[in-house]
ZAFIDO-531267 format. One line per field, with one value per residue (C-alpha): residue in one letter; x, y, z. Coordinates in nm, 2 decimals. Example, Ala and Ser with C-alpha at 12.3 -4.5 7.8 and 13.67 -1.06 7.14 Angstrom:
! ZAFIDO-531267
r c(A/S) .
px c(1.23/1.37) .
py c(-0.45/-0.11) .
pz c(0.78/0.71) .
//
This chain:
! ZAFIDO-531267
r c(X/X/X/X/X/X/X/X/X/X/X/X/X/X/X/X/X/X/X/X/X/X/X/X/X/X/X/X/X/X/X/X/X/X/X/X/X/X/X/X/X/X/X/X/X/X/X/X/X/X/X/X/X/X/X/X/X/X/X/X/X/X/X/X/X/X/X/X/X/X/X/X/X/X/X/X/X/X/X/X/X/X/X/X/X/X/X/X/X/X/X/X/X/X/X/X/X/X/X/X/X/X/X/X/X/X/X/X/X/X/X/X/X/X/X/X/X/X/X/X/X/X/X/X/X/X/X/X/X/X/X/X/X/X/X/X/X/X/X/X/X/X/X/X/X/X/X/X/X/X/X/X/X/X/X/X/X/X/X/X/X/X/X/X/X/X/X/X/X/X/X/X/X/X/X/X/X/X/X/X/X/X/X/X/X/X/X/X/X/X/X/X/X/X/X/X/X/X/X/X/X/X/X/X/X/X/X/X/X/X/X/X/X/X/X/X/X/X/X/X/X/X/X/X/X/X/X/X/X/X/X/X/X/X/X/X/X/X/X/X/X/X/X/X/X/X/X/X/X/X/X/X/X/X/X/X/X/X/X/X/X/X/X/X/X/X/X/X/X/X/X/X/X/X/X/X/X/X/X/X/X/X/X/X/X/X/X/X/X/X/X/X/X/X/X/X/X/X/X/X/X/X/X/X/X/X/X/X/X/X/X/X/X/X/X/X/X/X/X/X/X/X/X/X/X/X/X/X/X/X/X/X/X/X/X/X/X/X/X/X/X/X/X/X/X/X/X/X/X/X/X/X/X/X/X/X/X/X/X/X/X/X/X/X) .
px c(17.24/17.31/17.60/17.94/17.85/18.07/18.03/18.26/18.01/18.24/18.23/17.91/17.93/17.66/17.69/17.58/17.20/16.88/16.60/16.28/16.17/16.20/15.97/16.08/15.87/15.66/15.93/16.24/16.39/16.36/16.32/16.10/16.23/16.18/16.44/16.54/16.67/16.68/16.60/16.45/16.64/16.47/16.15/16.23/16.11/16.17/16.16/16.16/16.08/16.34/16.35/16.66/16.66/16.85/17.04/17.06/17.38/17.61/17.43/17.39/17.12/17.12/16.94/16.66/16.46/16.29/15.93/15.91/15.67/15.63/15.52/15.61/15.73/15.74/15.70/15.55/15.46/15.51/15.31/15.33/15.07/15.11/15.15/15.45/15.28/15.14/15.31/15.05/15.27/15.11/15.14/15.20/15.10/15.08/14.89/14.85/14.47/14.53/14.73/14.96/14.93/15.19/15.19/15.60/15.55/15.81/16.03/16.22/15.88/15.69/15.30/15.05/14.73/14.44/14.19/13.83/13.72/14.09/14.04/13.86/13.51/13.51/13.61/13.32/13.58/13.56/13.83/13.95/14.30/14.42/14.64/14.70/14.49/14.17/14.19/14.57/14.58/14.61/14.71/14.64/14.64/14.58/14.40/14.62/14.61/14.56/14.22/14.09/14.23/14.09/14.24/14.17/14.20/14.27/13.96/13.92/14.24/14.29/13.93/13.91/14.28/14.15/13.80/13.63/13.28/13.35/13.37/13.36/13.71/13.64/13.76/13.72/13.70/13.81/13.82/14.09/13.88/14.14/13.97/13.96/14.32/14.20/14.05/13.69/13.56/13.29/13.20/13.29/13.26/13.16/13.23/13.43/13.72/14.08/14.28/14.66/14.89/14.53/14.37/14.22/14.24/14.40/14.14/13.95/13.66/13.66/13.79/13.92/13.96/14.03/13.95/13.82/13.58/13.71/13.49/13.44/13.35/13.22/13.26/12.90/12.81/12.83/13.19/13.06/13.15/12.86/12.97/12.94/13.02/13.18/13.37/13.43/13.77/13.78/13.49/13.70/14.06/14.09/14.32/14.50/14.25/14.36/14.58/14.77/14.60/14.71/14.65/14.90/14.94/14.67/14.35/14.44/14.36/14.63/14.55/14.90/14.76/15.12/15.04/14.88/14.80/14.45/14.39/14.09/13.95/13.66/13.35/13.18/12.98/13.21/13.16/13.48/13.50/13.81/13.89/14.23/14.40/14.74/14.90/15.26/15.50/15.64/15.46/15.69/15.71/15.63/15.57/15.78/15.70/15.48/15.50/15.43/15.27/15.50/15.62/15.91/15.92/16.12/16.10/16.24/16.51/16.67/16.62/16.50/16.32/16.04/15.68/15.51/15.16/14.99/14.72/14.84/14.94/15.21/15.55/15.83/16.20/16.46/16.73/16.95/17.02/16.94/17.05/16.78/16.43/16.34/16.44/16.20/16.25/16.13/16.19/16.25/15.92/16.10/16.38/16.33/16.71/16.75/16.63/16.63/16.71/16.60/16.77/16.89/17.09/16.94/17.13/17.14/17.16/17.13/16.95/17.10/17.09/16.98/17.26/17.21/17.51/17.55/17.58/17.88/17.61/17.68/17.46/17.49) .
py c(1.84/2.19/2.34/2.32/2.43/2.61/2.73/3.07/3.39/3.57/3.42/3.50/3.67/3.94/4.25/4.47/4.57/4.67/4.38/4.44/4.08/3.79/3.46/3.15/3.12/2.75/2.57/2.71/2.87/3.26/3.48/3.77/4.06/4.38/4.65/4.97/5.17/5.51/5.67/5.98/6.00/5.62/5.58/5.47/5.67/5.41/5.07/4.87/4.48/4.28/3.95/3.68/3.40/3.07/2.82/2.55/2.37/2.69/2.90/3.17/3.43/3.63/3.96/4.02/4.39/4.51/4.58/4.99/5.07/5.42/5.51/5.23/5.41/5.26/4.90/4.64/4.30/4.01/3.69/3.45/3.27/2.91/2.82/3.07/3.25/3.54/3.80/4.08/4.37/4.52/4.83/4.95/5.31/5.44/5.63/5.31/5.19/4.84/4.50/4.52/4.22/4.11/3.83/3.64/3.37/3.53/3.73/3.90/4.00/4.12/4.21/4.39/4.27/4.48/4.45/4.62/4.76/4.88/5.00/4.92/5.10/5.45/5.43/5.43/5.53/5.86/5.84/6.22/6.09/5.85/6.05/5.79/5.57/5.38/5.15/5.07/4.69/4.41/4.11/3.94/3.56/3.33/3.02/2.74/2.79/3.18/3.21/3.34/3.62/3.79/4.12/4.29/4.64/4.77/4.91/5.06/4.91/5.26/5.32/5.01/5.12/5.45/5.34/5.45/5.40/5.03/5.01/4.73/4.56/4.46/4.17/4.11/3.86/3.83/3.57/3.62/3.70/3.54/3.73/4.06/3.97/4.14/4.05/4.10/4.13/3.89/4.03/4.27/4.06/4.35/4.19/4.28/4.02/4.08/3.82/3.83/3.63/3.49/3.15/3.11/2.73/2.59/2.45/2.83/2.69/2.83/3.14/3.14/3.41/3.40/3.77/3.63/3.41/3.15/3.21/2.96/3.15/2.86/2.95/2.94/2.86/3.21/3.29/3.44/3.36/3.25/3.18/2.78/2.84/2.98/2.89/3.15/3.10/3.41/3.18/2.86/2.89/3.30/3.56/3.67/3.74/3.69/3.41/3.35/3.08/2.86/2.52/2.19/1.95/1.70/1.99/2.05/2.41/2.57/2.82/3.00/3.21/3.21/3.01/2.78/2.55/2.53/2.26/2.13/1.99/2.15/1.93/1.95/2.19/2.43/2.28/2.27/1.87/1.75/2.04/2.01/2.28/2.17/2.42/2.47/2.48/2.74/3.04/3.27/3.01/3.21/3.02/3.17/2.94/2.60/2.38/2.00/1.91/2.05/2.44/2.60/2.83/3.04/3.13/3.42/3.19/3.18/2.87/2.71/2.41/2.23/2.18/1.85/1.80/1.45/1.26/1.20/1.57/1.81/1.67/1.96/1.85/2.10/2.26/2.50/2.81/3.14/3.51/3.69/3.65/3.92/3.78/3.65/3.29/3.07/2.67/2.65/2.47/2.18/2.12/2.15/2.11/2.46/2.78/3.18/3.42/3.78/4.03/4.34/4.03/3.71/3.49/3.07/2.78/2.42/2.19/1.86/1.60/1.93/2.10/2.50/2.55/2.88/2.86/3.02/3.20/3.49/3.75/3.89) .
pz c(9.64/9.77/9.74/9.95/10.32/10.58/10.94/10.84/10.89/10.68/10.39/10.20/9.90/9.95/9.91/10.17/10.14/10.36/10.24/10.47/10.38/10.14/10.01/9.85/9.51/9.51/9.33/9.52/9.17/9.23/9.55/9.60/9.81/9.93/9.99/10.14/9.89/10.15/10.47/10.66/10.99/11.08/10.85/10.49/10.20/9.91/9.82/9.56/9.46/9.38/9.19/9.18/9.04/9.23/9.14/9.40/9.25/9.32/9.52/9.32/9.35/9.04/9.03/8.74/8.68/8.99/9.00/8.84/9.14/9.28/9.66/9.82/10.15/10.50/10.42/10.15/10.19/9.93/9.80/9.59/9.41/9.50/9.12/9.13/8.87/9.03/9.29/9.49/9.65/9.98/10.02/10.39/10.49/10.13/9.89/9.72/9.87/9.69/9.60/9.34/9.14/8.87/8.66/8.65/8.48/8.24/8.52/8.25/8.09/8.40/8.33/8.63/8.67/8.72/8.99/8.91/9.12/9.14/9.52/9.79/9.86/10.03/10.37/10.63/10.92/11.07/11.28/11.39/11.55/11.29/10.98/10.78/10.51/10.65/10.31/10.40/10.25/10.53/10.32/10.01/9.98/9.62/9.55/9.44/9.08/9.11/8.95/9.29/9.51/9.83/10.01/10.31/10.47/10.80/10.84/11.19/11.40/11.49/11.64/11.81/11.97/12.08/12.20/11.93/11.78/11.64/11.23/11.02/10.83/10.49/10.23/9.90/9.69/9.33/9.02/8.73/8.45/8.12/7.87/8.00/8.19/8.51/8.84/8.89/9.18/9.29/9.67/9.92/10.30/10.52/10.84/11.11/11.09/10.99/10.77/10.97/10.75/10.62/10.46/10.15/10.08/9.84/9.67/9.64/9.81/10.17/10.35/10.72/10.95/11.33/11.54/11.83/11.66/11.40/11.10/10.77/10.43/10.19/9.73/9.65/9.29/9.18/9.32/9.67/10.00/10.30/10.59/10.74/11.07/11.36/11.69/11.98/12.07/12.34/12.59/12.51/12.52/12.61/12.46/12.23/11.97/11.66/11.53/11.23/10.98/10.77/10.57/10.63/10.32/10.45/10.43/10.84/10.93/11.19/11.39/11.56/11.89/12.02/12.27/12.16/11.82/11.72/11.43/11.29/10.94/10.69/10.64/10.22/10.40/10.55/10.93/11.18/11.25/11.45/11.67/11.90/12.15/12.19/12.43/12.49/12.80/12.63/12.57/12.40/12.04/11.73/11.40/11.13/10.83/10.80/10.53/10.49/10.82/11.00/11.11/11.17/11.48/11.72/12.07/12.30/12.43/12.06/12.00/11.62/11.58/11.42/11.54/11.40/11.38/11.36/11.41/11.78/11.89/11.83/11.84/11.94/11.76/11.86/11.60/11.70/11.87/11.65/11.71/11.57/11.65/11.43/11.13/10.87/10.81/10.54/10.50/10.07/9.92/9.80/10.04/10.38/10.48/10.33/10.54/10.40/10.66/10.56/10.85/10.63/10.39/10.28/10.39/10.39/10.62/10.56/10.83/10.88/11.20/11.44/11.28/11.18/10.91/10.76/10.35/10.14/9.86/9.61/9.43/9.10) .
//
């Protein structure tokens, strides 16, 4: 049972901070975030990672040693292995040309894990407007039990914005290799396709990406990715082009355009079976978090609420109104009555009956 519950916005005991962005770890017992520590005029020039761990009887989030990393400037992204026992920093706009990648499993005994190749390969952009990194790292995603991980640069967003000569995006894939404790890497995908918010499967067997075209990566025997097939979603359904993938509890593959929902299951041999558009009256929905079979989202009327996906179609259950459409929001892994806003605080609400009721929570 969570903790005692009131409707008083005053009452939180959180000290005033600047967090960019937060996750939920896999088992709801720490948080991941990512702070502002300063500013130039409006761009922030430090950061750090922070850890706390929660305690879902009192409330309590309870600070532990941040990550010691250095140049992280205008932003960072965070994610967590989906055995909670991995966390890959993203470095945004930074000297840093690749993941971060720490093993928690002991959070007061924090251990990074190398990559090798440490960095992506040269950059093949020749881009004379752009000033900042080519290599700058997209996203990383895990495999359930971590033994896989695959990254992805920007590549050439900035030449295909300026009409520019067009350049390929790169991802790589790499296996945790226990003896030497590092990542290897087992293949560099040098197609043009961007991972937003990206899919490797839970399972570790197949990569999905959707730029225009959906594409299916299938694990071969020796730990590289060949593509299975392919679906042109610009001749079909039309812009935007790029969605935001992800993987329900039943094996269905979502596909957020925006909108629109795109789902559809993965044949043994990496072929798209069971393909369904389900288009919405409103277009303005944006999917903050999915979990289960079902998403959380939050459209430009302010409004929260829950999409449900079964067998029949998308079912749309309403929650609440909700202020900020820019915060991040997260539904905690193992109780979905319990929602982590991250606008400058994390902050908590519980979910009950359609009900949105702020949480009293401290931090130590």
């Amino acid at each position: 049972m969570l903790g005692k519950a009131s409707n008083d916005t005053n009452i939180t005991n959180v000290p005033s901070r600047n967090f960019r962005t937060a996750r939920w770890s896999p088992k709801g017992d720490f948080i991941v975030a990512v702070e502002q520590t300063s500013l130039d005029g409006i761009f922030p020039i430090e950061l750090k990672v922070c850890l706390f761990d929660f305690n879902r009887n009192t409330l309590t989030l309870t600070e532990t040693p941040p990550l010691n990393i250095s140049d992280l400037k205008v932003g960072a992204g965070i994610n967590i292995s989906p055995d909670g026992q991995m966390l890959a920093v993203t470095p945004k706009l930074s000297p840093i040309e690749r993941p971060l990648v720490f093993n928690i499993t002991d959070r007061h005994n924090i251990k990074q894990i190398l990559l090798e190749p440490n960095a992506p390969d040269a950059s093949t952009i020749n881009n004379p407007y752009s000033t900042q990194s080519d290599n700058s790292v997209n996203n990383v995603v895990f495999s359930a039990d971590h033994q896989y991980l695959i990254y992805s640069v920007y590549g050439n967003e900035d030449s295909i914005l300026l009409g520019l000569s067009s350049q390929k995006e790169r991802i790589f894939s790499y296996k945790l290799d226990t003896n030497l404790n590092k990542y290897i890497r087992t293949q560099a995908l040098d197609q043009r396709f961007a991972l937003n918010d990206a899919l490797l499967t839970r399972a570790g067997n197949f990569i999905i990406s959707a730029i225009s075209t959906t594409k299916v990566f299938q694990k071969q025997s020796d730990g590289s990715f060949l593509q299975t097939d392919s679906n042109d979603e610009i001749s079909q359904v039309g812009p935007p082009y790029t969605a935001h993938c992800h993987e329900l509890e039943d094996g269905t593959i979502l596909e957020d355009y925006g909108t629109r929902f795109v789902t559809y299951k993965l044949s043994d041999t990496g072929k798209i079976v069971d393909r369904k558009v389900n288009s919405l009256a409103d277009n303005s929905n944006y999917l903050k978090d999915v979990f289960h079979n079902s998403a959380l989202y939050l459209n430009d009327q302010k409004h929260l609420g829950f999409v449900n996906f079964t067998n029949e179609g998308i079912q749309i259950e309403d929650i609440a109104p909700f202020d900020n459409v820019d915060a991040a929001l997260e539904i905690c892994p193992i109780d979905e009555s319990l929602l982590m806003s991250t606008a400058s605080n994390i902050e908590l609400f519980s979910i009950e009956k359609n009900t949105l009721t702020k949480l009293k929570t401290s931090m130590q």
